[in-house]
Structures are given as structure tokens and as C-alpha cells.
N, C-alpha and C positions, 0 to 999 in steps of 0.2 A: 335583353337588357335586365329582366328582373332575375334572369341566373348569374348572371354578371356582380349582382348584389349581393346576394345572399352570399355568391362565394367568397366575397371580399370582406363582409362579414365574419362569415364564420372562419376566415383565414384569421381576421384581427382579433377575432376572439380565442382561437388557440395562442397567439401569439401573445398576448396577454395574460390568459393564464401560465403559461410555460411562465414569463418573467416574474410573476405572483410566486409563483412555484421556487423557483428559482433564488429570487431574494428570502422568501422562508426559508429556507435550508440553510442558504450561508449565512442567514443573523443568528440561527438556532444552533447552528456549529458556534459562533462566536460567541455567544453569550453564555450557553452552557458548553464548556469544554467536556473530554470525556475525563472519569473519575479519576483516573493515575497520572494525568495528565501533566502535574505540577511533581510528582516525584520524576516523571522522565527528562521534564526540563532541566530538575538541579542534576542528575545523571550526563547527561549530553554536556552542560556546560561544564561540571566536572573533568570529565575526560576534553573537555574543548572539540565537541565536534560540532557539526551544522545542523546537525538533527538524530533525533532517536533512530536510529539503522544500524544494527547491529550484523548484517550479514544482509549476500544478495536477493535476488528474485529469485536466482539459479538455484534447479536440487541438487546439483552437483558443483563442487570447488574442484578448482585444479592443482592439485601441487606445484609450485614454482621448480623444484629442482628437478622435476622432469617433463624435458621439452619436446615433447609429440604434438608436432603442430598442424598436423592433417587429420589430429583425432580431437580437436577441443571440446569438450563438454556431450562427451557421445554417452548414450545408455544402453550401448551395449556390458554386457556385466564382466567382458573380460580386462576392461581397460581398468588396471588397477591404479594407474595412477588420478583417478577421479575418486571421491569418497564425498558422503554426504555432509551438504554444508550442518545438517542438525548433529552432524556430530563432535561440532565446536564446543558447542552448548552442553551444559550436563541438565538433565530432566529437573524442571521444578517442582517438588513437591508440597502441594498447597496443604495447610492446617487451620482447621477449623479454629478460628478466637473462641474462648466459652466467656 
């Protein structure tokens, strides 16, 4: 009986903290946003999208006009019609504010 307790204890007490845990993180996300935050929203709502996402998960895009549908999204290096999705993007080069 007295392990009976303690387990159920220390069960409610993980569990409690995890929710402690838990709601700190998501006020701290809400309260302080992160720094670019407010230029990605007028961005997004500009173009009218539903969120900042500018390209997939995927390292690789598939070209639309060629339809090889037994090879979707493969790494092997000969299937040329795959190319990488960073190659939408052109590199950004940061400068230092003086």
C-alpha cells in the first residue's frame, strides 16, 4: 500500500510539472513573439497567404512538366528532373547597420 502511494504521487507530481512546463512555454511564445515576426505578418498578408511558408519540407521540387511518376522526390543524383527547392531562393546577404 505504501508503494502504491508514493507511485501515485510521484506520478501527479510529474504530471504537474509537465503542465507547469507546458503552459510556460505557450504564454512565453505569446507574449514575446520572435523579433521579425511583425515584418513576416505584413509579408504573408501582402501576398494573401495563410502563413509565412515560402517553400516545402521537401530538399527536392519536382518539376511539373515532367511526369515520372515511379520516381517522385528520389536522391538519387541522375534524376534530373528534381533540383533543389533552395534553388528558388537567391542567397541573402546580410550587412552589418553601422
Amino acid at each position: 500500500m505504501y508503494k502504491r502511494k508514493i507511485f501515485i504521487q510521484l506520478l501527479l507530481s510529474f504530471w504537474l510539472a509537465n503542465i507547469i512546463i507546458i503552459v510556460y512555454f505557450c504564454n512565453y511564445s505569446f507574449i514575446y513573439p520572435p523579433k521579425n515576426w511583425h515584418e513576416k505578418k505584413q509579408i504573408a498578408n501582402v501576398l494573401l497567404l495563410t502563413d509565412y511558408c515560402l517553400s516545402t519540407e521537401s530538399r527536392h521540387t519536382r518539376h511539373f512538366l515532367m511526369p515520372d511518376y515511379f520516381a517522385p522526390f528520389q536522391d538519387f543524383p541522375s534524376y534530373l528532373e528534381h533540383f533543389p527547392s533552395s534553388s528558388f531562393f537567391p542567397v541573402v546577404i546580410h550587412q552589418k547597420r553601422k
